[in-house]
VOMAR-629537 format. One record per atom (N, C-alpha, C): x, y, z. Coordinates in steps of 0.2 Angstrom, whole numbers, padded with zeros to 4 digits, always signed. Example, Ala and Ser with C-alpha at 12.3 -4.5 7.8 and 13.67 -1.06 7.14 Angstrom:
2
+0066-0028+0039 +0062-0022+0039 +0066-0016+0039 +0064-0011+0035 +0068-0005+0036 +0064+0000+0039 
//
This chain:
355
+0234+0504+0319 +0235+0501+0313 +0234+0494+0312 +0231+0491+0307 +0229+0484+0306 +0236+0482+0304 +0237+0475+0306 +0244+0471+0304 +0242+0466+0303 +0245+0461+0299 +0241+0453+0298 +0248+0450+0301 +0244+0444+0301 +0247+0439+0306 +0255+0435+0300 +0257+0433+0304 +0264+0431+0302 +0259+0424+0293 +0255+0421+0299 +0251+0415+0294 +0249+0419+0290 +0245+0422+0288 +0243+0426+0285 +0247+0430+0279 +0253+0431+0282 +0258+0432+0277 +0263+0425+0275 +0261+0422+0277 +0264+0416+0274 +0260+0413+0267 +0253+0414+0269 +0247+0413+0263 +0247+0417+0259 +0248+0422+0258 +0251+0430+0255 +0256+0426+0249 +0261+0424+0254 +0268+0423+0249 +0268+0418+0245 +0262+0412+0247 +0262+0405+0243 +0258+0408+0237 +0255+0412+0236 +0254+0416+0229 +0258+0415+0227 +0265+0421+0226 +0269+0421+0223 +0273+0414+0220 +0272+0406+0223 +0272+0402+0219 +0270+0402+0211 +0263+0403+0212 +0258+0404+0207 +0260+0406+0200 +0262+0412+0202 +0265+0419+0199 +0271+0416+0196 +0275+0412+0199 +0283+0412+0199 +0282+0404+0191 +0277+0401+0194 +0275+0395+0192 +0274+0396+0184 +0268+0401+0184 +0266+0402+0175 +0269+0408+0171 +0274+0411+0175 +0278+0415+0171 +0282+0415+0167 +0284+0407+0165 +0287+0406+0158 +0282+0406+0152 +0274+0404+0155 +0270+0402+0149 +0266+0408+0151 +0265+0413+0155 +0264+0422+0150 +0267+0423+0148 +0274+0423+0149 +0279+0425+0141 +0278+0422+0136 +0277+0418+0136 +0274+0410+0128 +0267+0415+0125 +0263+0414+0130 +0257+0414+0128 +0258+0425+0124 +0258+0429+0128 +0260+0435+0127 +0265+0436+0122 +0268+0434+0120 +0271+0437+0114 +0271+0433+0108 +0265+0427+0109 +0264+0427+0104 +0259+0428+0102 +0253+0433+0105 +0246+0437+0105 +0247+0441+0103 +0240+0445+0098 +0240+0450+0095 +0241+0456+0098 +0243+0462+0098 +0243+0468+0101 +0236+0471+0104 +0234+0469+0099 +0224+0473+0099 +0221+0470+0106 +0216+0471+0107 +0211+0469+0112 +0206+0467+0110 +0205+0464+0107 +0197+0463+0103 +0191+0459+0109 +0186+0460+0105 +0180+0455+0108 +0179+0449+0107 +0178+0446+0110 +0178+0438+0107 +0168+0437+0112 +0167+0433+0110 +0159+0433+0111 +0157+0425+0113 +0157+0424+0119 +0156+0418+0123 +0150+0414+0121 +0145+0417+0120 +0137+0414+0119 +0134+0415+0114 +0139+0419+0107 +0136+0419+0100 +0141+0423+0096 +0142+0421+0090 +0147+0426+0086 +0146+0432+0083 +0140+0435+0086 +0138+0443+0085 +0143+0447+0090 +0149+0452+0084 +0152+0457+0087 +0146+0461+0091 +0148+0465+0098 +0141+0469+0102 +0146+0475+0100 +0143+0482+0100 +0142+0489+0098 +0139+0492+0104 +0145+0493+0108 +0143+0497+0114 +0142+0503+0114 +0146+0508+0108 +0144+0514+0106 +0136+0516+0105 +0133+0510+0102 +0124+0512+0101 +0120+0512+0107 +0125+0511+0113 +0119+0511+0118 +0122+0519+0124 +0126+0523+0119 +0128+0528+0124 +0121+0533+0126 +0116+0532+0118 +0109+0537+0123 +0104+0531+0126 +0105+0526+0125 +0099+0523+0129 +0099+0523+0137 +0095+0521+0139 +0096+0523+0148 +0102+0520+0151 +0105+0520+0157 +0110+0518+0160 +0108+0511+0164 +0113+0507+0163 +0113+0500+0167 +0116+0498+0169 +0115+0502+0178 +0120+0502+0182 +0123+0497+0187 +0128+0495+0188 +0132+0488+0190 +0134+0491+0198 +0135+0488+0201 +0136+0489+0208 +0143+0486+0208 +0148+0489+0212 +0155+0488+0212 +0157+0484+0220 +0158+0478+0219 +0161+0473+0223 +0165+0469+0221 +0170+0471+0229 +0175+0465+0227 +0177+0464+0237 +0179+0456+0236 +0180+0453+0243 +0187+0457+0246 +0189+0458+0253 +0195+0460+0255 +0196+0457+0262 +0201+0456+0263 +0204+0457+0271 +0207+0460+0273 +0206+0460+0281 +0210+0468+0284 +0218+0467+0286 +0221+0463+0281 +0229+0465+0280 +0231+0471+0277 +0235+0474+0281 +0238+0480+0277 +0237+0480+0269 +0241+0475+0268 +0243+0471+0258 +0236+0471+0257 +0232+0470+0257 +0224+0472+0255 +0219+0479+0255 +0222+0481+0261 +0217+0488+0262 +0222+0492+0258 +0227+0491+0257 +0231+0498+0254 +0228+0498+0244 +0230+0492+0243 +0226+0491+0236 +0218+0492+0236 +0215+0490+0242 +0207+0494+0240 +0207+0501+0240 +0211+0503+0245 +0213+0511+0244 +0212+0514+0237 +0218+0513+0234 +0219+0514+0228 +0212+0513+0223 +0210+0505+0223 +0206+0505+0219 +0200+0509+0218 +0199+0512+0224 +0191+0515+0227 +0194+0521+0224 +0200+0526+0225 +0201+0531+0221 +0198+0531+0214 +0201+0526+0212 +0201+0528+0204 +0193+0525+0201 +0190+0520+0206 +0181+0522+0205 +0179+0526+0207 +0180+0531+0212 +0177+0536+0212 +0180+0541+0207 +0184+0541+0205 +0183+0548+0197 +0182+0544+0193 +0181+0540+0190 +0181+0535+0184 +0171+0534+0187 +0170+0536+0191 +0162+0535+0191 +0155+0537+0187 +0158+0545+0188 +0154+0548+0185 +0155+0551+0180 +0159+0550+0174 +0163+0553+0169 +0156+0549+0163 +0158+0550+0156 +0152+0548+0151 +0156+0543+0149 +0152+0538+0147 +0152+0530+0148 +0152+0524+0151 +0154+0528+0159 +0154+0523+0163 +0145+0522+0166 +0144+0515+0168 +0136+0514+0171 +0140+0511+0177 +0144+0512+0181 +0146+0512+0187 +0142+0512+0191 +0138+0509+0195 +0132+0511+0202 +0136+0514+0211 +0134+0510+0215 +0137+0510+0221 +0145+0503+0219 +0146+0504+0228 +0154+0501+0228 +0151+0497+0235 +0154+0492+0237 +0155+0488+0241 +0162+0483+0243 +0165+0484+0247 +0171+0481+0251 +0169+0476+0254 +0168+0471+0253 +0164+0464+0257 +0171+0462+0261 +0170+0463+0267 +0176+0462+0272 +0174+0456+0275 +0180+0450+0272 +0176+0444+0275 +0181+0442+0284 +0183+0448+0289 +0187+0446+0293 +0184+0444+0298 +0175+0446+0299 +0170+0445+0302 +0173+0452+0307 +0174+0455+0307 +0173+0463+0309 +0178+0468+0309 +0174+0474+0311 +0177+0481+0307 +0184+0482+0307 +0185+0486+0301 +0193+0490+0302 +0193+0497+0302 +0198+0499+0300 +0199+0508+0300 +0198+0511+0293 +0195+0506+0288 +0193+0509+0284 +0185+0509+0283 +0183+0508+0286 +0175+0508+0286 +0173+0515+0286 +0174+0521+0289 +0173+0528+0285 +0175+0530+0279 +0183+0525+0275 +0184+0530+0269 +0180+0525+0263 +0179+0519+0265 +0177+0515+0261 +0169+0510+0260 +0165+0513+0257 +0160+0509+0260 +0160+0501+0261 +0159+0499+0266 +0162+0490+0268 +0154+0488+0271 +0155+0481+0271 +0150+0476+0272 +0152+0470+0273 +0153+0469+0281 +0156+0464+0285 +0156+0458+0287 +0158+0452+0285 +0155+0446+0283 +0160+0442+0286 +0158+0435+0288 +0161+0430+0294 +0165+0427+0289 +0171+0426+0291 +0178+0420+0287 +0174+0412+0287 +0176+0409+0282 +0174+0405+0283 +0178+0400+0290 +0172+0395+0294 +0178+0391+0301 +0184+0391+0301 +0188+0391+0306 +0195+0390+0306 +0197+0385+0303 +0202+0385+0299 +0206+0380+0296 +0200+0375+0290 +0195+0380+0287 +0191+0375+0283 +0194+0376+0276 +0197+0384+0275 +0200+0386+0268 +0206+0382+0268 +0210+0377+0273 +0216+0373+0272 +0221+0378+0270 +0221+0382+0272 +0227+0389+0270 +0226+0391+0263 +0221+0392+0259 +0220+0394+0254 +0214+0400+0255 +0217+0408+0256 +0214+0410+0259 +0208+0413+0252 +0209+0413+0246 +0204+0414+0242 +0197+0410+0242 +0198+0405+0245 +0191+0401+0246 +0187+0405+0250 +0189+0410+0254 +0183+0413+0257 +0179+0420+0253 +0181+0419+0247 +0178+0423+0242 +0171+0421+0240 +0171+0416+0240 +0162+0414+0236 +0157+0416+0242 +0162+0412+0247 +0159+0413+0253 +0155+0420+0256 +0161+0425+0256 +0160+0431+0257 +0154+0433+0250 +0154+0432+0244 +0149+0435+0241 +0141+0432+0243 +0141+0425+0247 +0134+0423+0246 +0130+0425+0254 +0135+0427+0260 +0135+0431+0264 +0132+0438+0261 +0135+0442+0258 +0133+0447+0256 +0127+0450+0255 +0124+0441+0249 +0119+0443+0245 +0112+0444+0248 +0116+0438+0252 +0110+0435+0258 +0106+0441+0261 +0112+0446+0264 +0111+0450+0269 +0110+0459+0268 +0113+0460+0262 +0116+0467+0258 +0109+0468+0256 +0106+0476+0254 +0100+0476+0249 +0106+0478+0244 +0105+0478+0239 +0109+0480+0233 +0103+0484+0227 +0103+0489+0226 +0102+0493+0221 +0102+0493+0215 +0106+0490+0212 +0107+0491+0206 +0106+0484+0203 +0105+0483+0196 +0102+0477+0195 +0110+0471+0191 +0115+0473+0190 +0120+0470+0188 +0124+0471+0195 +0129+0467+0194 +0136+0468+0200 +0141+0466+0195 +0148+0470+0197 +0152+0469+0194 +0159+0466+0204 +0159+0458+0200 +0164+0456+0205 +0173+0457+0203 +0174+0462+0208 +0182+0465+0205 +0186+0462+0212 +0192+0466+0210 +0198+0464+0216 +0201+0469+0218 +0206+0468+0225 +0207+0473+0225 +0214+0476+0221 +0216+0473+0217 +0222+0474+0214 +0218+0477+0206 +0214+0480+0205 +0209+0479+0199 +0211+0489+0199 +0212+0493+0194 +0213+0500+0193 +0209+0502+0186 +0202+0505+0188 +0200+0506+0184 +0204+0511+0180 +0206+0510+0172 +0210+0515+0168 +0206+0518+0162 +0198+0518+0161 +0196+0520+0160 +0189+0518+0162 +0182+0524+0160 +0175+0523+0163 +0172+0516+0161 +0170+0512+0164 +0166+0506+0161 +0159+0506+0162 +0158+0505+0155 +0152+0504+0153 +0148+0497+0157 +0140+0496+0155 +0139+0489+0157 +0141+0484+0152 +0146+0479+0150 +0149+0475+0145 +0142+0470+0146 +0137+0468+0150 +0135+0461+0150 +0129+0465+0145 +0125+0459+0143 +0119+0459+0139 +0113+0456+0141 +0108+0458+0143 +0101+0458+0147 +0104+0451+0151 +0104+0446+0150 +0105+0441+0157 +0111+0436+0154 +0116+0440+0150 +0122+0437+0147 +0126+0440+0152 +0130+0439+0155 +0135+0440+0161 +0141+0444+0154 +0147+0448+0156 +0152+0449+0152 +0157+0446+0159 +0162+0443+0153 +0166+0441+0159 +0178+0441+0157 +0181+0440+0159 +0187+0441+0154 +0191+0434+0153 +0193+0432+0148 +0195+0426+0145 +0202+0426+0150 +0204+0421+0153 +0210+0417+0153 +0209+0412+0151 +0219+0412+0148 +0219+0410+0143 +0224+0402+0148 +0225+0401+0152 +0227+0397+0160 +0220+0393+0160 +0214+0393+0158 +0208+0389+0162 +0205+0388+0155 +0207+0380+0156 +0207+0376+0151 +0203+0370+0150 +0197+0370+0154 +0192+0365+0155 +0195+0357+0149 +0197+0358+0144 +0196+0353+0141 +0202+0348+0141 +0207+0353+0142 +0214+0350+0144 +0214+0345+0151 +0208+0346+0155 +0208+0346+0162 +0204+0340+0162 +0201+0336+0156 +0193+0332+0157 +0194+0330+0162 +0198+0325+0165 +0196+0319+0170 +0195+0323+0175 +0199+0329+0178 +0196+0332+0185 +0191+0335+0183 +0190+0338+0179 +0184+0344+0178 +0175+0338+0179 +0174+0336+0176 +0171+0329+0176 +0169+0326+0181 +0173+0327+0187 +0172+0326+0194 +0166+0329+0197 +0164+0336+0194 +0160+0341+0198 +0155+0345+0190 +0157+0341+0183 +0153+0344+0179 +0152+0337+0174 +0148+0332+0176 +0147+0326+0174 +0145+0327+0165 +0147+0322+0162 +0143+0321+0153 +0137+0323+0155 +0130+0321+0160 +0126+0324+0157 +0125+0330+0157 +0128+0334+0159 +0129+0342+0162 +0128+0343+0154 +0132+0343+0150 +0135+0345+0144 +0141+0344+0142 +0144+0347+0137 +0153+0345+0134 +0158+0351+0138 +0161+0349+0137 +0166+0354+0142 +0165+0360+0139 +0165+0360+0133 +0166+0368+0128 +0159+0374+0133 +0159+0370+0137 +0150+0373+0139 +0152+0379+0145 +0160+0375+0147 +0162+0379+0153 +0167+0386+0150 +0165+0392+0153 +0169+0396+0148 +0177+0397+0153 +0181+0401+0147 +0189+0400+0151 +0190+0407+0155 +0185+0405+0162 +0185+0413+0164 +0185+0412+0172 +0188+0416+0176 +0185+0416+0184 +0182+0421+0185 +0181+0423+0193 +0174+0426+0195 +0177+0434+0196 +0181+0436+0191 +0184+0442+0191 +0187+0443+0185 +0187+0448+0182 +0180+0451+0183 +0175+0451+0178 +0168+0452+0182 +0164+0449+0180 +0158+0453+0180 +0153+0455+0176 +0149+0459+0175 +0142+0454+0176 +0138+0454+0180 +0132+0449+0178 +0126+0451+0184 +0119+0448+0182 +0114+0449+0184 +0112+0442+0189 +0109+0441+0194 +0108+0436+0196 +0113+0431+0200 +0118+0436+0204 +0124+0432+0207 +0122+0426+0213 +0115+0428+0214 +0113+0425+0219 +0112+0419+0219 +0109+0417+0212 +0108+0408+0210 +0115+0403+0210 +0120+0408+0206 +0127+0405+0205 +0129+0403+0213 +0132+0408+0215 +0135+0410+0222 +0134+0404+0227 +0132+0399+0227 +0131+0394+0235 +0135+0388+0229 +0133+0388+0222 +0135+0381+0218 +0142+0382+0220 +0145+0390+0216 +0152+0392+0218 +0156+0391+0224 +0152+0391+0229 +0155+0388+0235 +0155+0383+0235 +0150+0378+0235 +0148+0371+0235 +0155+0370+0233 +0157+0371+0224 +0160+0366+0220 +0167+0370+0222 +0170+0376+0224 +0173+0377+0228 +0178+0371+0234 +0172+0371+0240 +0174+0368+0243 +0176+0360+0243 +0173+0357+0239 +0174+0350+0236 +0180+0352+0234 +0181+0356+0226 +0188+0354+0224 +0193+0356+0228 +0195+0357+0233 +0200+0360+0237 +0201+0353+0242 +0193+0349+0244 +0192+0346+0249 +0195+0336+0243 +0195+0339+0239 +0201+0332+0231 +0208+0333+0230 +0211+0332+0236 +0218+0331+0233 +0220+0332+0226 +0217+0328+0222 +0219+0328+0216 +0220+0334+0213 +0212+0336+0214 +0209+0344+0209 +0213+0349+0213 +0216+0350+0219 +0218+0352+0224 +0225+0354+0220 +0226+0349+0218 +0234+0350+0216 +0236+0352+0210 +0231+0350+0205 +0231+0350+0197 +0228+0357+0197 +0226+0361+0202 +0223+0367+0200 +0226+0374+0204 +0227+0372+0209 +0232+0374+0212 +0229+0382+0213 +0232+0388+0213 +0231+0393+0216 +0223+0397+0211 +0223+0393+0208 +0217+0397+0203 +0210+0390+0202 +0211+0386+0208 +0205+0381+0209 +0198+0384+0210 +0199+0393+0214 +0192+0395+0215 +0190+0397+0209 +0195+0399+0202 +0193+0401+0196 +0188+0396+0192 +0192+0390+0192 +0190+0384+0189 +0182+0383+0193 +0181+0384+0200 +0173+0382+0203 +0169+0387+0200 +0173+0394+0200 +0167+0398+0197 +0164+0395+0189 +0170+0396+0186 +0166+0394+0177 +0163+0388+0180 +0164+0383+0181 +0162+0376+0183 +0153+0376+0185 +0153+0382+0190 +0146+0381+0195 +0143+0385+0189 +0144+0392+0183 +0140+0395+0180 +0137+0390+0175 +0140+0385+0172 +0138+0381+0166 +0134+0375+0168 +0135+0374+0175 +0128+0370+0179 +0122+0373+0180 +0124+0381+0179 +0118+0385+0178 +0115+0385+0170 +0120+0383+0166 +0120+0386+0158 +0121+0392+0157 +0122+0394+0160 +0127+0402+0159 +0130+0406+0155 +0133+0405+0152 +0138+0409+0146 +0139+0416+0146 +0145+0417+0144 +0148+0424+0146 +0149+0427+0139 +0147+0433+0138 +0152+0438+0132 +0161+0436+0135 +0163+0435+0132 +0170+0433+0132 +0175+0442+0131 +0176+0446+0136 +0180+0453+0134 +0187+0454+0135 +0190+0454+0130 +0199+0454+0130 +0198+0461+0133 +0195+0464+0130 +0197+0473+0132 +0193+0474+0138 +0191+0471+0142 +0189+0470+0149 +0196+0473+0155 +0200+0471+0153 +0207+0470+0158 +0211+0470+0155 +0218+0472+0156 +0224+0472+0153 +0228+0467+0159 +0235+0466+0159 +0239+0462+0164 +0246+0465+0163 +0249+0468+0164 +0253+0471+0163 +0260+0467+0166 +0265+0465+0164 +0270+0469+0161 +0268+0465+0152 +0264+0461+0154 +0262+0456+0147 +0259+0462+0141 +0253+0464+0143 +0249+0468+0140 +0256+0474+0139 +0254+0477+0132 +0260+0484+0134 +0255+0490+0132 +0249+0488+0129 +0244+0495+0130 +0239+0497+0132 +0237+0501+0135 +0230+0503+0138 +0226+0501+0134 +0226+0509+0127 +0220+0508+0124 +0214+0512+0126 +0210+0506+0122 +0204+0506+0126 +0200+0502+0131 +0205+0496+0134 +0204+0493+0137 +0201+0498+0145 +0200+0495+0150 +0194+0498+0154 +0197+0494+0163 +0203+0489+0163 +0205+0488+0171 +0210+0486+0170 +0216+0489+0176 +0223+0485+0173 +0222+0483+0180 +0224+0476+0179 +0227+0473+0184 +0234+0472+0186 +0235+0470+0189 +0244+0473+0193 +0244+0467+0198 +0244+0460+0196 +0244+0454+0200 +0253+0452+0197 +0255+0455+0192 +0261+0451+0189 +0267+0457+0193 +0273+0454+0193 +0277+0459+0195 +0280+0461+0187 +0284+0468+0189 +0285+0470+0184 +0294+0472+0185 +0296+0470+0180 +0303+0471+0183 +0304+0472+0177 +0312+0477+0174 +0317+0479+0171 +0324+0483+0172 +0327+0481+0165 +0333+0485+0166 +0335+0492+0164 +0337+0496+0168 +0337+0502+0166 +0339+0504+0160 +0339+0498+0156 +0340+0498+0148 +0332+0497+0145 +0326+0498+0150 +0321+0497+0149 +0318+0489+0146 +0321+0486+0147 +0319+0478+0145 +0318+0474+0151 +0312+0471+0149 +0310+0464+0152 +0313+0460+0157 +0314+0460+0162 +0319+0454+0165 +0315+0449+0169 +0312+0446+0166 +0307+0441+0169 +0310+0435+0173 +0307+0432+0178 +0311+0429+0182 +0317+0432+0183 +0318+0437+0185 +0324+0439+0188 +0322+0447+0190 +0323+0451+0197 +0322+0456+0200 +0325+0460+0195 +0324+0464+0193 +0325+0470+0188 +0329+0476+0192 +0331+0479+0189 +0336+0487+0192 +0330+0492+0195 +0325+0491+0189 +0321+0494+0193 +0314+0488+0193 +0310+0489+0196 +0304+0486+0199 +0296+0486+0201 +0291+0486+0202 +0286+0486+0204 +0280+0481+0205 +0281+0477+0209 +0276+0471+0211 +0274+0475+0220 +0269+0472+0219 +0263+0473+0224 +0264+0469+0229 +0267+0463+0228 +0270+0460+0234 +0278+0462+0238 +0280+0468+0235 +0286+0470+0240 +0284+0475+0246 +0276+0475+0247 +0272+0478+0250 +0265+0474+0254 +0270+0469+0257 +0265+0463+0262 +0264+0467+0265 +0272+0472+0272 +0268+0471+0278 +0266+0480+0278 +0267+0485+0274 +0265+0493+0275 +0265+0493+0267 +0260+0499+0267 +0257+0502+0261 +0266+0503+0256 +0263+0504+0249 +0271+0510+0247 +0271+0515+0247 +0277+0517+0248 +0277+0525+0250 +0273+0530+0243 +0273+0535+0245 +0270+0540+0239 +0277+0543+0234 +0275+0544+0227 +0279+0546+0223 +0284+0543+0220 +0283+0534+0219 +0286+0529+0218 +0290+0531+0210 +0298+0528+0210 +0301+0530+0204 +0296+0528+0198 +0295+0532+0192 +0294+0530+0186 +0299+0525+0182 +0295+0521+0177 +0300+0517+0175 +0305+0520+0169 +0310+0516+0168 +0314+0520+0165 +0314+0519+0156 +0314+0524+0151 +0313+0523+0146 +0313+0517+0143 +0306+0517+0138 +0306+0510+0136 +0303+0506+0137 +0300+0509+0142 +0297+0501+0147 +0288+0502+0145 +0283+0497+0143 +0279+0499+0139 +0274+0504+0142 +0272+0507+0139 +0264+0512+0143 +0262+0509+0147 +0258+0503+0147 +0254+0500+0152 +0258+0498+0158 +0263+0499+0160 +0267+0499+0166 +0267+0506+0167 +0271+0508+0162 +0271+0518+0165 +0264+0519+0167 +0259+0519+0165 +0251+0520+0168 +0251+0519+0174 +0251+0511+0175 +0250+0509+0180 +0255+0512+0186 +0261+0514+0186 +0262+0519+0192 +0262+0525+0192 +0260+0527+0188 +0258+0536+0187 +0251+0534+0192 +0247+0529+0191 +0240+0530+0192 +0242+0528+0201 +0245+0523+0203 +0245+0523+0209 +0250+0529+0212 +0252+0533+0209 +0257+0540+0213 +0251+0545+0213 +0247+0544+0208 +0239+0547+0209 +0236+0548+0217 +0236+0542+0216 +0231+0539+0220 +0233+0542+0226 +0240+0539+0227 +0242+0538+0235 +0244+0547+0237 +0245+0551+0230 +0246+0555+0233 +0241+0560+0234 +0233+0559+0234 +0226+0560+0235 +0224+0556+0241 +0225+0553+0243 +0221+0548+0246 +0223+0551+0255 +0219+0554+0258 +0222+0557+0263 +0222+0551+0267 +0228+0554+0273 +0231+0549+0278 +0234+0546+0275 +0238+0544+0270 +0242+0538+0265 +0247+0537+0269 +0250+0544+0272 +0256+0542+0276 +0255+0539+0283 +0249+0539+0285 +0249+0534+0289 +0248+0525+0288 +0250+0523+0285 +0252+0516+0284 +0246+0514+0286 +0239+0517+0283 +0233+0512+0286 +0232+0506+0281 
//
């Protein structure tokens, strides 16, 4: 059985600052949000009509996303590689192959249940404990080295469940991509400016998005800038600090708009749960937020709840199979979310092995 290192879990739980840090302003921001999910359109104000493309041929995306061989990683790819594999081949998804880009520089014990593709960590101590920096890294490894089949990729996480079939959202060499509402190029000028100078263009050029998830053609020209402007902003104190746990977000949008870039902007791309309260039609719930309430079924943010379900009460082993349901009241898009992982876990052979 894989175990991660106590460091490793220490880098783990400085997330949880992150997390702890912007959850007064995802209660601001989400409750003062419309309920719907709409499209919003990064590179033009033409609503797109994905309905019209259900008989044209299929445009299939290759499904990758970076991981490490900490327990707290492989159990969430576990999960997520279930629910792409039935959400594959259902009508409307253009889903392709899957890829696990395992950046620990060699094999684990999911290499049989998971297709994986095994990529070097970047040098010791260059990520400066910031173990996300070796994402770009890990995807230009990949690309370098991978044949890939399919002509789009879809860069996901392991925390990402797909809740329903996804179609391909980009548009011939328009990437689609999900708006955060946190990454805020213009509020940022004087750091952003650092690595996207006035002659580049106006900030408005950078979209409010990171590299997840993200549907796009041509990951291979972005991908070394993303590392480049990666490693500088982590290697700026300043930007280091103003940007904090989501600096690799900011190099992504950052390094796309030095390409010219522009993303379809997809609210219905991703939900976030305990914020978001409906599925819908939305197409990946993410589960990076913890979810807490009182058996009276209310909210208790910043505060551990009666009942609970955050992915980080599960550093060092998988969770168990058959996790309580939440208790009345508490919105659909959490009730989903653990209905879909008691799915999983309880299909997924060997689960009670703690791999």
């Amino acid at each position: 059985m894989g175990r991660a290192s106590p460091f490793i879990l220490v880098l783990l739980s400085l997330g949880c600052f992150f997390v702890t840090y912007n959850l007064l302003t995802m209660v601001i921001h989400y409750q003062s949000a419309e309920g719907d999910q709409e499209l919003i359109s990064g590179g033009s104000s033409t609503h797109l009509d994905d309905s019209k493309r259900l008989s044209e041929p299929k445009r299939l995306f290759h499904v990758a996303l970076t991981a490490t061989d900490a327990v707290y990683s492989k159990w969430q790819c576990r999960v997520m590689y279930y629910w792409y594999k039935k959400m594959k081949d259902m009508e409307g998804s253009e889903m392709g192959g899957f890829t696990r880009v395992l950046h620990s520089g060699h094999p684990d014990n999911l290499m049989e249940e998971i297709p994986t593709f095994v990529v070097d960590p970047l040098p010791e101590g260059r990520d400066q404990g910031y173990i996300v920096l070796n994402r770009p890294w890990a995807f230009v490894q990949w690309l370098k080295k991978a044949t890939i089949e399919e002509d789009y990729i879809l860069m996901a996480e392991p925390d990402h469940i797909f809740v329903n079939p996804l179609p391909n959202l980009a548009h011939g060499s328009d990437p689609a991509g999900f708006p955060f509402f946190y990454i805020k190029p213009s509020e940022n000028e004087k750091i952003v400016r650092k690595f996207f100078p006035e002659d580049k263009g106006p900030l408005t050029a950078i979209d409010p998005i990171g590299n997840s998830p993200v549907i796009i053609q041509k990951l291979e020209k972005i991908a070394p800038i993303w590392m480049k402007v990666s490693l500088q902003m982590k290697d700026d104190p300043e930007t280091d600090k103003a940007f904090g746990w989501v600096l690799e977000m900011y190099a992504y949008a950052i390094a796309s708009a030095l390409h010219g870039v522009r993303h379809i902007l997809r609210k219905d791309f991703m939900i976030q749960p305990p914020w978001d309260l409906k599925v819908g039609k939305t197409f990946i719930i993410h589960y990076t937020y913890g979810c807490d309430y009182s058996l009276e079924g209310k909210l208790t943010y910043g505060k551990i709840g009666e009942w609970r379900f955050d992915k980080r009460s599960y550093l060092r082993n998988a969770p168990p199979r058959n996790l309580s349901l939440p208790p009345p009241g508490v919105p659909e898009s959490v009730v989903t979310l653990v209905k879909m992982v008691n799915e999983a876990t309880a299909n997924i052979h060997g689960w009670e092995d703690g791999r």
